[in-house]
C-alpha positions in Angstrom: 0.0 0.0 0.0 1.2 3.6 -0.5 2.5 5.8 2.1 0.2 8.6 1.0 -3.3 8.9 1.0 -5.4 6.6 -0.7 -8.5 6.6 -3.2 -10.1 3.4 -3.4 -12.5 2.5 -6.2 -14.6 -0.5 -6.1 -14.5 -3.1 -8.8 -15.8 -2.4 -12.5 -17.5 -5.9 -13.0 -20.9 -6.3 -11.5 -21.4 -10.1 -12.4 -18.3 -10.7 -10.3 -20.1 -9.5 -6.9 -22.0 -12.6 -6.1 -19.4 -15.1 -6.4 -16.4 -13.3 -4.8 -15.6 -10.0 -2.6 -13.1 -7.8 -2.2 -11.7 -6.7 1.3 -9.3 -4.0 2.6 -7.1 -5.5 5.6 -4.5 -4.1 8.2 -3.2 -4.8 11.2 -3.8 -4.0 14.7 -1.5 -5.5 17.4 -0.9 -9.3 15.9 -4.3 -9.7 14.1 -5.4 -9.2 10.7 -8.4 -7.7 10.4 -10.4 -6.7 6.7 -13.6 -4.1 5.9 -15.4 -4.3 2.5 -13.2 -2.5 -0.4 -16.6 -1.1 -1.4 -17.2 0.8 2.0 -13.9 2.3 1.7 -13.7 5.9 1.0 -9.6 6.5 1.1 -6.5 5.6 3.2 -4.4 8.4 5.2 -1.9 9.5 7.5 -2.6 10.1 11.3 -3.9 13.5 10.6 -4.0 16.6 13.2 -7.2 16.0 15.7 -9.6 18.1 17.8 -10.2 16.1 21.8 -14.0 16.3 22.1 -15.4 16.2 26.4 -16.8 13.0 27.9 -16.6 11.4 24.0 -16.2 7.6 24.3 -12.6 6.2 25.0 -12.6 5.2 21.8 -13.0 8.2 20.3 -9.3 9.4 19.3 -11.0 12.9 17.7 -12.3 14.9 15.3 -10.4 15.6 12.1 -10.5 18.0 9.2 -11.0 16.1 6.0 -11.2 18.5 2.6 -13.5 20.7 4.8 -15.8 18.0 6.3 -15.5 17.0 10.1 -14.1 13.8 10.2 -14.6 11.3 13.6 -11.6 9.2 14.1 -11.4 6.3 16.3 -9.3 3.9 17.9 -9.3 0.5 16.7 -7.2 -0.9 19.6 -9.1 0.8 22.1 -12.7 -0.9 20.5 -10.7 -4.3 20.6 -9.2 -3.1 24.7 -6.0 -3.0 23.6 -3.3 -1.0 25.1 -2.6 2.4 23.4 0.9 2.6 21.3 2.6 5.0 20.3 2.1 6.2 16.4 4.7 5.5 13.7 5.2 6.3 10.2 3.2 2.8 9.4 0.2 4.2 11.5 -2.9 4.7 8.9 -6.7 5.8 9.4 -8.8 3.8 7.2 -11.9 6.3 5.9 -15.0 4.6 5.8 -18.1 6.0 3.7 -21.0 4.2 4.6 -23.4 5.1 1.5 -23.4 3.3 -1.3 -21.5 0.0 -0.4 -23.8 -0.9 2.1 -25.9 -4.4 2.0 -22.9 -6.2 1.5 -23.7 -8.8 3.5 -23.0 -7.9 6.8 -25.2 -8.5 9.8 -26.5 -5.1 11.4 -25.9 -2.8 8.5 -27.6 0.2 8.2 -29.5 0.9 5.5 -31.8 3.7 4.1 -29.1 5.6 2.1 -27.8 7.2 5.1 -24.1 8.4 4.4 -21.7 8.1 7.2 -18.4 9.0 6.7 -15.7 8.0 9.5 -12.5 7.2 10.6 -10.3 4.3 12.3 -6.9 4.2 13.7 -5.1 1.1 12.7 -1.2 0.0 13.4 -0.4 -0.4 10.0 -2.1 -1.6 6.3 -2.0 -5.1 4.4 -3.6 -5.1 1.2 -6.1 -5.7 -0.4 -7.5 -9.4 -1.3 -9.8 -11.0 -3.0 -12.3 -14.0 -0.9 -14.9 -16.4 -2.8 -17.8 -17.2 -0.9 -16.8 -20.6 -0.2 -13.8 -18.9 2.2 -15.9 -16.6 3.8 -17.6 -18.2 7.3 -19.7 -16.8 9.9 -18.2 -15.4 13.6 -19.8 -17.7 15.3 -18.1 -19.4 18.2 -15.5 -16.8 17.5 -13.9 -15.2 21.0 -10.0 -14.7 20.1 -8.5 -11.9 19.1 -11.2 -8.9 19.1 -14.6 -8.9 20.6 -16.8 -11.4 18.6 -20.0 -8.8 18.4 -17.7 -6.6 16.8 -17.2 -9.7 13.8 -19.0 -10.3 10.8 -17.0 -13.2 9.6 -13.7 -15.0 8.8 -11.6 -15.6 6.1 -9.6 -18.8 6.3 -6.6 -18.5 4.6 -4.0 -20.6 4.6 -1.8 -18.5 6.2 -4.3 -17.9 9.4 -7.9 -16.0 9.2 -8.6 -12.3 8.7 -11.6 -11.2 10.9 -14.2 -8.8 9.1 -15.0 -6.0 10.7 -19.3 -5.9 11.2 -18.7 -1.8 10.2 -21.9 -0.9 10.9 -21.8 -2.3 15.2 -17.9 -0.5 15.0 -19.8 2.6 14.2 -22.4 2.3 17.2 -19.9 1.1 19.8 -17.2 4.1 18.2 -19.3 7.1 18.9 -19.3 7.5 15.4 -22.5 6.8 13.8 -24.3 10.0 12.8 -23.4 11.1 9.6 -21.4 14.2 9.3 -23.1 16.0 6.6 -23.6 19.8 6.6 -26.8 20.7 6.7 -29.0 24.4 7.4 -30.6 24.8 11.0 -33.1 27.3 11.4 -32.1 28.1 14.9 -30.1 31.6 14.1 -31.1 34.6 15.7 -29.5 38.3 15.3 -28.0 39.1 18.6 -29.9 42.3 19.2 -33.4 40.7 18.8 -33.0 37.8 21.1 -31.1 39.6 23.8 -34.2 42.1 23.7 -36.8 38.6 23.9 -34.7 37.2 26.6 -34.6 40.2 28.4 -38.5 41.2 27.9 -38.7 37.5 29.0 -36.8 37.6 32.3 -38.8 41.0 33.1 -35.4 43.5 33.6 -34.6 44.5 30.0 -35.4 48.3 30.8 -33.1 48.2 33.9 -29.8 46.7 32.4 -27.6 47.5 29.1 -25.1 44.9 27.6 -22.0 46.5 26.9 -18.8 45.2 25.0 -15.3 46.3 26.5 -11.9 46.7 25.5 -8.7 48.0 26.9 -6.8 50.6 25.2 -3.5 52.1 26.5 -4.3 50.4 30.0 -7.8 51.9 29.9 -11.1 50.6 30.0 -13.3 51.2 27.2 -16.7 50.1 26.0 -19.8 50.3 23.2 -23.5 49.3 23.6 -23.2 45.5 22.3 -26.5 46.3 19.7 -23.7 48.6 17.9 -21.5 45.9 17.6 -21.5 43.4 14.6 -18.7 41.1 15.5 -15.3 40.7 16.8 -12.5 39.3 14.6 -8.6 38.8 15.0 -6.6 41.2 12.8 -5.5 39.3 9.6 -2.2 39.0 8.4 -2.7 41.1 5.5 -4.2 44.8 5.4 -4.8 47.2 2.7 -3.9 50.4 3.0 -5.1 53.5 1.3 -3.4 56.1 -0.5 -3.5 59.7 1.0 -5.6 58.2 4.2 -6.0 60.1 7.0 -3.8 59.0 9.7 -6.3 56.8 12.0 -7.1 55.1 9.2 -4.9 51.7 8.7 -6.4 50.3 5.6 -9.3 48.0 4.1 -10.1 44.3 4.8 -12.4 41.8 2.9 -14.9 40.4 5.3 -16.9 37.8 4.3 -17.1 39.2 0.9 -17.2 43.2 1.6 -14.8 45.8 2.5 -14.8 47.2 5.7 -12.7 49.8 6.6 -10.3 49.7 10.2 -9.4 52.3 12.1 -6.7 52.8 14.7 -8.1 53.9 17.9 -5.3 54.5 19.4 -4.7 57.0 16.8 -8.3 58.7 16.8 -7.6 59.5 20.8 -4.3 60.6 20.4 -2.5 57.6 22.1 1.1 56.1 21.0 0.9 54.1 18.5 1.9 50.1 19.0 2.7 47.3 17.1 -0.2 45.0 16.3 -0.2 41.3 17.8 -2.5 38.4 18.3 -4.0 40.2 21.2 -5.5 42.9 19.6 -8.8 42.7 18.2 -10.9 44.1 15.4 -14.3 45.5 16.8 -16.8 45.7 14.0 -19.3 48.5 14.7 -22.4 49.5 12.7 -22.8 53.3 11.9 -26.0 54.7 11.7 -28.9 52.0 10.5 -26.0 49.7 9.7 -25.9 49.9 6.0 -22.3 50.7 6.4 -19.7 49.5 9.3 -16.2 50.3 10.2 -13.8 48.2 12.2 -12.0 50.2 14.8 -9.0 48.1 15.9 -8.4 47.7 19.9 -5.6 46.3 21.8 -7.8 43.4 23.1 -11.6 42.7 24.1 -12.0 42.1 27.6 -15.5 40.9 28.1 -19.3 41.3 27.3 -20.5 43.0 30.2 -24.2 43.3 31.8 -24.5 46.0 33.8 -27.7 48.0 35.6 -28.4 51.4 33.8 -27.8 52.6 38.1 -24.7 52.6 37.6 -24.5 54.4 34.3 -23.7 57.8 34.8 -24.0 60.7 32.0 -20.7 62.3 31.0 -20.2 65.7 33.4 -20.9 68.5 31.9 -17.7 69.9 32.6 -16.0 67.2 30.4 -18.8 67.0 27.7 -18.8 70.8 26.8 -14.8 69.9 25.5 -14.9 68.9 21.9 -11.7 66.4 22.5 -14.2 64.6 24.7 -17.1 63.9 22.0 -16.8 60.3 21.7 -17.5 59.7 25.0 -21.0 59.3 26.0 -21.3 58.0 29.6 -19.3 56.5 32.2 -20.5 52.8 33.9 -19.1 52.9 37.9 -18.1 48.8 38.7 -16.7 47.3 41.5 -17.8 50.0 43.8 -16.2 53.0 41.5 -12.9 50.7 41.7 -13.8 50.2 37.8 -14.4 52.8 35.8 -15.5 51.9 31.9 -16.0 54.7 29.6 -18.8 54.3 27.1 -18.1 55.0 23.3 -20.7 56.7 21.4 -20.4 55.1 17.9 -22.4 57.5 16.5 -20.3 60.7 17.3 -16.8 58.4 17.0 -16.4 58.4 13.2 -19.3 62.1 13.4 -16.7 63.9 11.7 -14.1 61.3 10.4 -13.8 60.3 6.6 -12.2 57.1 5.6 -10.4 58.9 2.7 -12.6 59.4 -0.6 -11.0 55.7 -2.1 -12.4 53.9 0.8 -16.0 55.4 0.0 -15.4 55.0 -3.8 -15.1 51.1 -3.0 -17.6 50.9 -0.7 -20.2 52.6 -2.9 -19.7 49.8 -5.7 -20.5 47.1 -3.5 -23.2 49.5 -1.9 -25.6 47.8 -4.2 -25.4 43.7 -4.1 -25.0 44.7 -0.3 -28.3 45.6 0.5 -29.8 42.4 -1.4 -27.4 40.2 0.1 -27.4 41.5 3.9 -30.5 40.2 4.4 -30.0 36.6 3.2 -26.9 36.5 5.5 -28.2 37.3 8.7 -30.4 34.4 8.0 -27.3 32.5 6.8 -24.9 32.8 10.2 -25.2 32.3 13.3 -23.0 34.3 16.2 -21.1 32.7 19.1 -19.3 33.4 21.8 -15.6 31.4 21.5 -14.4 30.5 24.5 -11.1 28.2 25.6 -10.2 25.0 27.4 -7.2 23.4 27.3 -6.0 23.3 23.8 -9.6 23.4 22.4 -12.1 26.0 20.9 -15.8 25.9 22.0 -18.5 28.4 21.1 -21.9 29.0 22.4 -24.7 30.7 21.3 -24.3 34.1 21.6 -28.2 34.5 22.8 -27.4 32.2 25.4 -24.8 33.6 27.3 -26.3 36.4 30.1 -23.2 37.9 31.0 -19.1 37.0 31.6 -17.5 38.3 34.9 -13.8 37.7 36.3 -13.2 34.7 38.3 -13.1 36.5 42.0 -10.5 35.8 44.0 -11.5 33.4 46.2 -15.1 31.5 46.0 -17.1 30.7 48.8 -17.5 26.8 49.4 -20.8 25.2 50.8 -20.8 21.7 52.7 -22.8 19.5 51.2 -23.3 20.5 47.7 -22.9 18.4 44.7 -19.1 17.7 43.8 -19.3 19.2 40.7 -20.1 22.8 42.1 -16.6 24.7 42.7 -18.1 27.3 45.0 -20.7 30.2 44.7 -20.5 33.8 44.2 -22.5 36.9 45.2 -23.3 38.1 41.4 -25.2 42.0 42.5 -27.0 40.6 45.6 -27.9 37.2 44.0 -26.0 33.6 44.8 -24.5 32.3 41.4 -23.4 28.3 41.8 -19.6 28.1 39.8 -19.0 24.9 37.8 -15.5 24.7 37.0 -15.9 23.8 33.3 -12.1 21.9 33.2 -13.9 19.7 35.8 -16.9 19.0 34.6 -14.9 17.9 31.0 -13.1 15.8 32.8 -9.8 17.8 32.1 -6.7 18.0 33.6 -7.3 21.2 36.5 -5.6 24.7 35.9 -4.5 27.2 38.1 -6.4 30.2 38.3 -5.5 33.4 36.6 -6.3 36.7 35.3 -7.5 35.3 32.4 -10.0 32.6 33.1 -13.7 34.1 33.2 -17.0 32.8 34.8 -19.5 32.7 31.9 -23.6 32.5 32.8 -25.5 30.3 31.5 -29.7 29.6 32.4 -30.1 26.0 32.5 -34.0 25.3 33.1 -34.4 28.2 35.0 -31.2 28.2 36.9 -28.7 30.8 36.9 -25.1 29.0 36.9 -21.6 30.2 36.1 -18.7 27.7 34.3 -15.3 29.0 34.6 -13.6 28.9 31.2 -9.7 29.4 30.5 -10.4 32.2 28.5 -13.1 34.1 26.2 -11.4 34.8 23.1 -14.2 36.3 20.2 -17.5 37.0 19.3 -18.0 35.3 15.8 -20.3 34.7 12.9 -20.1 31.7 11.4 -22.3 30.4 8.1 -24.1 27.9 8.9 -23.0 25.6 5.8 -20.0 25.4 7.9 -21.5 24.3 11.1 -22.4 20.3 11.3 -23.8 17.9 13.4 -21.4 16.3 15.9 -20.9 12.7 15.9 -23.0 10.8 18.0 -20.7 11.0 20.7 -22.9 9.9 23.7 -25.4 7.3 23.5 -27.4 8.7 25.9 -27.9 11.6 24.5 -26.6 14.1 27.0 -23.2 15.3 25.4 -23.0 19.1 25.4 -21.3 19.2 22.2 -24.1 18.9 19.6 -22.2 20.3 16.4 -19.0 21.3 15.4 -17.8 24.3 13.3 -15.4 23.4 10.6 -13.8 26.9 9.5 -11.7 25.1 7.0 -9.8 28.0 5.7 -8.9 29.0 9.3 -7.6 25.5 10.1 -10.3 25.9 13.1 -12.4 23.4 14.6 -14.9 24.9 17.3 -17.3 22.5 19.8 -20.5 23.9 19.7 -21.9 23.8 23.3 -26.0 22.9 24.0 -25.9 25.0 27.0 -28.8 23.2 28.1 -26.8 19.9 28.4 -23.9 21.4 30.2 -25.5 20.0 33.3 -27.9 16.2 33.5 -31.3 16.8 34.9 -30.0 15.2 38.1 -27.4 17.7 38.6 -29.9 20.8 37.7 -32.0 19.4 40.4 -29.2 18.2 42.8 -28.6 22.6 41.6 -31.8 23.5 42.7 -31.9 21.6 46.0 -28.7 22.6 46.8 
């Protein structure tokens, strides 16, 4: 067999089917072990891999594959075989359970249900050619590999080769939805379903949601309904000729130009190198026909705060001109923390983005407004968040606020082991589930970067610490797709995955409401 990857094409004669089969087999530990040729999609290396929480052991990962999310598991750990470390002979056979089905195997799948999955193997045979007279059932068949996991034997005279029964390997592998994409009509703008959640939880006209950044060591922030997204600075930037200062250059963004600006610049501030820290906060001007991305040295958090502690800008300071961006000033921690709030109306008031920038944007002006439209209905938005060396999002609608991690948390005898502690979150008790814990993960130290993010999970207020919160994104939803079926109970928070294939990016999407069982919400309650 080749080194590199693999197409396999089944054989050209029909009339040869019924009177002889062909098999793929490899190796794992000392046995040999074959799958249909037919049901074989490819052959490839060990490929980079995405953990997934509370999966099945046997699940090694999730894989990129040509832009489709890939499930790869463990042969020897569905045989309960020790692990071993991976070689240059170590191969993932691709199986593609769609048109070679009905071959014959007992507890197939059928209905024209595609499923397209991996499996680890130590290293590849070939491929061979059985009659029907070699090929006996797995009856009475215990050595070697767990016999439910058998379709057959091929007796050879060199020793058997077991086939795999692909369709129970699927089952037992967590493996056995089909990874299609495929639209989901759950998507809702961010601005209309924070309003409905806050019209429903009766306290929309007493608290704003606000965005913040840092900037030169200060705290900054802009109402969240002006804010589109938030996205990392790329690696490449336009810039315009005879541009104002503030003004760095142009982007594409999903297909239209939009324009970033230096705020460091705008206020005056030294200017500093750009890093993977800093952060591109897309705001809508006006009725948000047109947008600009102003460029900060990082996003700190999305912030809910109560319009009490929202103070106007003093008149002394709002009669200056240099001043006119600022529109209010929100007192936290006492007045410890002081945020200023950005008025994005009056920040780019009197600023041009240089007549080349407007040029541009005015020939796209027209497919924009047709195409705007069709994709707000085509994204979805999530809050990205970090643990361990993975990427999980959640849906921006469902997240009611993310604090710091206080410094110490109050622990109360007798609660469920899962709780870390509890806060006071403004005069209310918020239980804290350290996320690393409840992924089964190894446990982190805390620091200034990890964040409590709060959830409502059936009608309980609960906070997860998280490593970090990195972005507020949009992603298409032909790039989001279900997850495998990773839990055959069907309580594993990770219901899809985002495959951002140009990005090299694979993100768990989390089902908030399955971050906690229905025990532990009422354990929650009780407790």
């Amino acid at each position: 067999m080749s080194n590199d990857a693999l197409a396999i094409a089944a054989p050209d004669d029909p009339s040869a089917v019924a009177h002889v089969r062909q098999f793929v087999t490899f190796h794992v530990e000392r046995e040999t072990y074959a799958v249909p040729l037919a049901e074989v999609q490819e052959i490839i290396r060990l490929p980079a891999m995405v953990d997934v929480p509370l999966a099945p052991p046997a699940l090694a990962g999730l894989a990129n594959l040509r832009g489709s999310v890939l499930p790869v598991a463990s042969l020897r750990r569905l045989f309960s075989l020790p692990d071993r470390t991976h070689d240059d002979a170590t191969r993932v056979v691709v199986i593609n359970r769609g048109a070679g089905q009905g071959a014959g195997q007992r507890g197939s799948q059928g209905g024209g249900h595609e499923t397209t999955s991996g499996f680890v193997v130590d290293r590849m045979a070939s491929v061979i050619t059985a009659e029907a007279g070699e090929i006996e059932g797995a009856d009475g068949l215990s050595a070697g590999a767990e016999a439910e996991l058998l379709a057959g034997v091929i007796k050879r005279a060199g020793g058997m080769v077991m086939i795999i029964d692909l369709g129970r390997l699927l089952q037992r592998s967590g493996s056995g939805r089909a990874t299609a994409g495929r639209s989901i009509d759950t998507a809702v703008e961010f601005g209309a379903a924070a309003s409905e959640r806050g019209a429903a939880e009766g306290g929309a006209s007493d608290e704003i949601q606000l965005v913040s950044f840092e900037l030169a060591g200060q705290e900054y922030a802009l109402p969240i309904e002006h804010v589109q997204e938030i996205v990392q600075v790329p690696e490449v930037v336009s810039e315009l000729p005879n541009a104002e200062a503030h003004v760095i250059g142009v982007i594409n963004l999903r297909d239209r130009l939009l324009p970033l600006v230096s705020l460091r610049t705008l206020f005056g501030l030294p200017a500093a190198p750009l890093g993977e820290q800093n952060r591109i906060v897309v705001v809508s001007l006006g009725d948000a026909s047109a947008s600009v991305g102003i460029v900060t040295d990082t996003v700190k958090e999305v912030l809910r705060v109560a319009r009490a502690v929202v103070d106007p800008l003093p008149d002394l300071l709002a009669n200056g001109s240099s001043l006119r961006e600022l529109e209010s000033i929100c007192r936290l921690n006492g007045g410890k923390r002081l945020v200023s709030i950005l008025s994005a109306g009056r920040l780019f008031a009197t600023t041009q983005l240089s007549d080349d920038s407007a040029v541009e944007e005015g020939t796209m002006q027209e497919t924009r407004g047709a195409t705007e439209v069709a994709r707000a209905d085509e994204e979805e938005q999530f809050v990205v968040f970090r643990l361990a060396d993975e990427e999980y999002g959640v849906p921006i609608e469902a997240v009611h606020e993310i604090v710091r991690v206080p410094e110490q948390l109050t622990h109360v005898p007798r609660t469920p082991d899962f709780i870390e502690g509890v806060v006071n979150l403004r005069g209310a008790v918020l239980p804290v589930v350290d996320q690393r814990r409840r992924f089964q993960l190894p446990d982190a130290e805390r620091n200034d970067r990890q964040r409590i993010m709060v959830f409502a999970i059936a009608g309980v207020r609960t906070g997860f610490i998280v490593d970090s919160v990195s972005e507020v994104l949009k992603i298409a939803r032909s790039a989001i797709v279900p997850a495998p079926d990773l839990a055959q109970d069907g309580d594993n928070a990770v219901e899809r995955i985002a495959n951002l294939a140009d990005a090299k990016r694979i993100i768990l999407m989390v089902n908030v409401d399955r971050l906690l069982s229905r025990h532990e919400v009422a354990d929650l309650k009780a407790a």
